[in-house]
N, C-alpha and C positions, 0 to 999 in steps of 0.2 A: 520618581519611579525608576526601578533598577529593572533593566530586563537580560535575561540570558541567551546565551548563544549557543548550544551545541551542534559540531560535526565531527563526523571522522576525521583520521587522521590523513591518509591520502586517496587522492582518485587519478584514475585514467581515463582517458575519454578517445574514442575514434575505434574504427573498424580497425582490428587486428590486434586493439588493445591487450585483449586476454593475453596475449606473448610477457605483458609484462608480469605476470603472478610467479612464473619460476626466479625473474630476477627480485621482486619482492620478498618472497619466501627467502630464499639463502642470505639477502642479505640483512634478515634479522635473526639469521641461523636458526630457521624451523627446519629439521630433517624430516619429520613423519608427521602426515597430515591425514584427516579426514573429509574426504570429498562428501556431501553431501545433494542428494541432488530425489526425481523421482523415475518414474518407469516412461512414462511420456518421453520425458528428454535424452532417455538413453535409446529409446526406442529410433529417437529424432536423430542418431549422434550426434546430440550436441555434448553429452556428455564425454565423449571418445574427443571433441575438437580441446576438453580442456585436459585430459588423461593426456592426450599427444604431448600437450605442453611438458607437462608432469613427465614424463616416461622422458623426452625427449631431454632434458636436464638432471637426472637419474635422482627426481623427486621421490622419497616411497611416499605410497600412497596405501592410504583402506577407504572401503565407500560403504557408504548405508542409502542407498537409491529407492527406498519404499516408502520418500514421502506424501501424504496425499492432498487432496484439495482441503483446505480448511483443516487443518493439521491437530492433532488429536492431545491428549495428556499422555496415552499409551505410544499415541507415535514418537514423540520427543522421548520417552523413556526409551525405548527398543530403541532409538539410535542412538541415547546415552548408553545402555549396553556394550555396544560396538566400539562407542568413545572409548569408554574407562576400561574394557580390556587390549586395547592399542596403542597404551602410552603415547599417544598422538602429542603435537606442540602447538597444534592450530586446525581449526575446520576451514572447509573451502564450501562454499554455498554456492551451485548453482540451478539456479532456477528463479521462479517468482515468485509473489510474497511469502507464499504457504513453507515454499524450502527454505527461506533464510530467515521467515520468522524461527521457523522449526530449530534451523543451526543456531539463533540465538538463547533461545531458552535453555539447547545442550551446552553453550556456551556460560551460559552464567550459573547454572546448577555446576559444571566439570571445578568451577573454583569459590562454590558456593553450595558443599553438599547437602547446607540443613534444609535446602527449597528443594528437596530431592522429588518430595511429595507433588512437586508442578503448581498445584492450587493455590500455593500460599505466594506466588508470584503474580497474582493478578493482584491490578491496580497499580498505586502509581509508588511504588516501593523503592527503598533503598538499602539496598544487598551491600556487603562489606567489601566484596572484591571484584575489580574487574573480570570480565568474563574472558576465556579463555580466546585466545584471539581467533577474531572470525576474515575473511576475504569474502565478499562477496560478489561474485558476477549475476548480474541481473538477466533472466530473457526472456521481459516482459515490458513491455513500456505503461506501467501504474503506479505500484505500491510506494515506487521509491524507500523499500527496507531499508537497500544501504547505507543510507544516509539518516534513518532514522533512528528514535531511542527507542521507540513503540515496536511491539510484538504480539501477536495475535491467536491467540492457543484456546480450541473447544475443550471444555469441560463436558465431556457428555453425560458423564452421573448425572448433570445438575441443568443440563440444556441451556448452555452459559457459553457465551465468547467472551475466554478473560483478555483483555487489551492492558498488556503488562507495558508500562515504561518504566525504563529504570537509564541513565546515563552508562551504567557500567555495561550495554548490550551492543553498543554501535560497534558496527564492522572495523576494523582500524585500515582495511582499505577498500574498497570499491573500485570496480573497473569495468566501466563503462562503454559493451562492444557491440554496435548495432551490428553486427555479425550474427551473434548468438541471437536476436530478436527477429530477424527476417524470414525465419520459416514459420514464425504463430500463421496458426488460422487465422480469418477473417474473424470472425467471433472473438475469439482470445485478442486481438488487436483491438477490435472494439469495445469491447467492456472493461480491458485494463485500461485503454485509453480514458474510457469519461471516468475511472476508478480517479488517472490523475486529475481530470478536470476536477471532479469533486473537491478532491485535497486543494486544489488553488484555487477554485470559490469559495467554499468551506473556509479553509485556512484565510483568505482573506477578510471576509465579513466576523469571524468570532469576535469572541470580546476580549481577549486579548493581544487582539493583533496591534502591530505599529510597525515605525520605519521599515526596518531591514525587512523582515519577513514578509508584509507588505511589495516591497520592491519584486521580492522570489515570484509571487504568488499571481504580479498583474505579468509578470514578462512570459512566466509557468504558461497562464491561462493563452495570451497571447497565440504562443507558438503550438499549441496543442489546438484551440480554433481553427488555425492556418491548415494543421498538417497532417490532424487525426484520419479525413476522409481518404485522403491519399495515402496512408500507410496503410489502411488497413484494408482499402477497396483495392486499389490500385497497388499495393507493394512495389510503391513508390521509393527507391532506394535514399534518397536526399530525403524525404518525410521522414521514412523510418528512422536516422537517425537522427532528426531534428524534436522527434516523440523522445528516443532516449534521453537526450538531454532535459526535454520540458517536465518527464516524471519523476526525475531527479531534482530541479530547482525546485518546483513541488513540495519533495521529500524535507527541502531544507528550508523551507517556510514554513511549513505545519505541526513537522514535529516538532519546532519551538513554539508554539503556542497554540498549538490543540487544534480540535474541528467539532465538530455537531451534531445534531441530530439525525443527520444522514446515516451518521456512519451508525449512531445508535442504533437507529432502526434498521439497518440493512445486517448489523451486527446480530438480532434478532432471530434476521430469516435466514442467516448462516448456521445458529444454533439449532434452530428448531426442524429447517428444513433443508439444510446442505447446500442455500443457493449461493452460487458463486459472489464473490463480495462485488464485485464490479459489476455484475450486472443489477444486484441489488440498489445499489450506489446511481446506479443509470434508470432507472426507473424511477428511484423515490428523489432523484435531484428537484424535477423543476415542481413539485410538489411544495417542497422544503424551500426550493430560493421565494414560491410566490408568498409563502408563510411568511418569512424571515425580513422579506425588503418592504412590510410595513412598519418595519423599528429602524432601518440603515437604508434607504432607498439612494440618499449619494454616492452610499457607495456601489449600487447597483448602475449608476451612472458612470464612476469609473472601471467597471468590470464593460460594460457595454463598447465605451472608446476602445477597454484595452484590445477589447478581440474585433474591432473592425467597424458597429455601428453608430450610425448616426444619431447620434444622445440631444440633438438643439430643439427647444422650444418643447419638450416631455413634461407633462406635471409627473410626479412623481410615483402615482400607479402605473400611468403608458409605461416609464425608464423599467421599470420592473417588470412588467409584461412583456417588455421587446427582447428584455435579457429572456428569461424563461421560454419565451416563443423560439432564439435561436436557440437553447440547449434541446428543445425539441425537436426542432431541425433535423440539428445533426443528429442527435440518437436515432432518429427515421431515417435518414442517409446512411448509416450505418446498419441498419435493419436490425436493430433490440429490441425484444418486446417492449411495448407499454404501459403494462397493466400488470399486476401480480396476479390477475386469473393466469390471462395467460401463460403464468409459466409453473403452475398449480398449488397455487399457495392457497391454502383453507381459509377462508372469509371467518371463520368460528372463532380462529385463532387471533383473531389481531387484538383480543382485548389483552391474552396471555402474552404477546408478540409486545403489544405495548407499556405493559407491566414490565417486563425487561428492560425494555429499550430506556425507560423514566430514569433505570438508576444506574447505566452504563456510563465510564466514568469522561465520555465525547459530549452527553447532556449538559455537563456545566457550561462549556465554552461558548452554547447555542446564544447568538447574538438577541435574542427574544427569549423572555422566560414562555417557560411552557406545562403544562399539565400534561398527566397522563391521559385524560380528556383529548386534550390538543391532538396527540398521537394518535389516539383511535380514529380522527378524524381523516388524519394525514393519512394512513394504511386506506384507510376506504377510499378515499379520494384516489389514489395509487390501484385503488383494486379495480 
């Protein structure tokens, strides 16, 4: 068995980080860059905390700041726009997954214009040219982008989230500043938060998990157990950036070997009905883990030690059930709905929801084969 590793090229990690993007940039002589970011964050200055950088190193800069949740075909176009008429060297992403999925798709169409069309980059493709180099500062503790190959872009003709991986899309650097993450809501901290949980259960139990990935995904889970409540209740300053870190090792367990039907189906109700992927993800988790750990139940025994519980003397339903019981826990600690009524999603829709989800390209990796059937099941159970 040959297995692969991808990551970016470099990261920085710690509060006041971002300072290091103007010595990055010059010192691969990028002079004009494109910031990237949406209305929320500039709203938040956190956009002005990375322009200071930039101004204050006499960076030039363009922005395109109209990125939205769940990021569009038209969106990424309108800010290729902006790219291809500013001879830009590099994009600067900040935000969460929506803005740097966004800067990567402009990044790979800027040195790849036959995918100009958007569409023809979903799935798991392979584009001829690196994409135009991207930076990314995260201020979200979930997606972990930075660090991934995976890209997440709505087709809305077609009521479709294509989940584009391509190796030529990863950030070439990442910098990691639990700075820029300490003003999220409570909400925005809680749904990206179990967004990463998901990825390090997910990413753990697939079928193609082993060693190394594995190691990311039990220490990922670990510290996000520990520290989600606290960042997000509490803005707890040590939690906060002990989340940045954990949705980063995350990023770098799963985007080498995929995840699941979670993300299928939550992929679904982003298409159809705009919901946020992380809370999506936080709802249909422990749905999905009780599914899934009657084919890997030991491994449900190691996800159990990793985040803290007593695993001795379980047959192998309880170990599964105790896992699932705390991810319910904590989503109720953090106050996310539970149910897909409650956050009004049409009951009519889950056979159309589940037809989707069956051929989204996270279905393979699902550690349990499953039917379209199965799904419809899992949505109502969820509803």
């Amino acid at each position: 068995m040959i297995n692969r590793v991808v990551l970016n090229e470099t990261s920085y990690f710690g509060r006041g980080s971002r300072r290091k993007l103007a010595e990055e940039l010059k010192s691969r002589r990028y002079e004009k860059v494109l910031l990237v970011s949406d209305q929320t964050l500039v709203q938040n200055n956190i956009v002005k905390m990375i322009t200071d950088v930039l101004t204050a190193e006499g960076i030039i800069y363009f922005e395109y700041l109209n990125v939205r949740p769940n990021p569009t075909v038209a969106n990424v176009q309108e800010g290729l726009r902006v790219a291809q008429i500013s001879n830009i060297d590099a994009i600067i992403a900040v935000g969460g997954g929506s803005v740097i999925d966004t800067a990567k798709a402009m990044s790979i169409v800027m040195t790849n214009p036959e995918h100009s069309g958007i569409v023809s980059l979903d799935g798991a493709i392979k584009t001829r040219n690196k994409g135009l180099p991207v930076f990314a500062l995260p201020t979200t503790s979930g997606t972990a982008a930075e660090v991934t190959i995976n890209y997440v872009i709505t087709d809305e003709a077609n009521n479709k989230k294509m989940v584009c991986v391509d190796v030529h899309d990863i950030p070439v650097c990442a910098i990691i500043d639990p700075d820029l993450m300490q003003g999220m809501p409570q909400s925005l901290a809680a749904t990206t938060g179990m967004d990463a949980l998901t990825h390090a259960m997910e990413g753990y139990i697939t079928k193609a998990g082993w060693l190394i990935p594995d190691i990311f995904h039990v220490n990922s889970m670990a510290l996000i157990y520990k520290n989600l409540e606290q960042a997000a209740n509490e803005k707890d300053e040590v939690a906060i950036e002990k989340m940045a870190y954990a949705q980063y090792i995350a990023g770098m367990g799963f985007s080498n070997v995929g995840l699941g039907i979670v993300h299928s189906m939550a992929h679904s109700l982003g298409a159809y009905f705009d919901t946020p992927h992380g809370l999506a993800n936080a709802i249909l988790l422990p749905h999905v883990l009780k599914f899934n750990g009657e084919v890997c139940p030991e491994l449900f025994r190691n996800m159990g030690k990793a985040i803290g519980l007593n695993m001795d003397d379980l047959n192998d339903e309880a170990a599964v059930e105790k896992v699932v019981n705390a991810v319910v826990e904590l989503s109720k600690k953090l106050k996310i709905p539970q149910t897909l009524r409650e956050i009004g999603i049409q009951e009519e829709m889950i056979p159309t929801l589940a037809n989707q989800a069956i051929n989204d390209i996270c279905t393979a990796g699902n550690p349990r084969e499953v039917t379209v059937e199965d799904i419809i099941s899992l949505y109502k159970k969820a509803y």
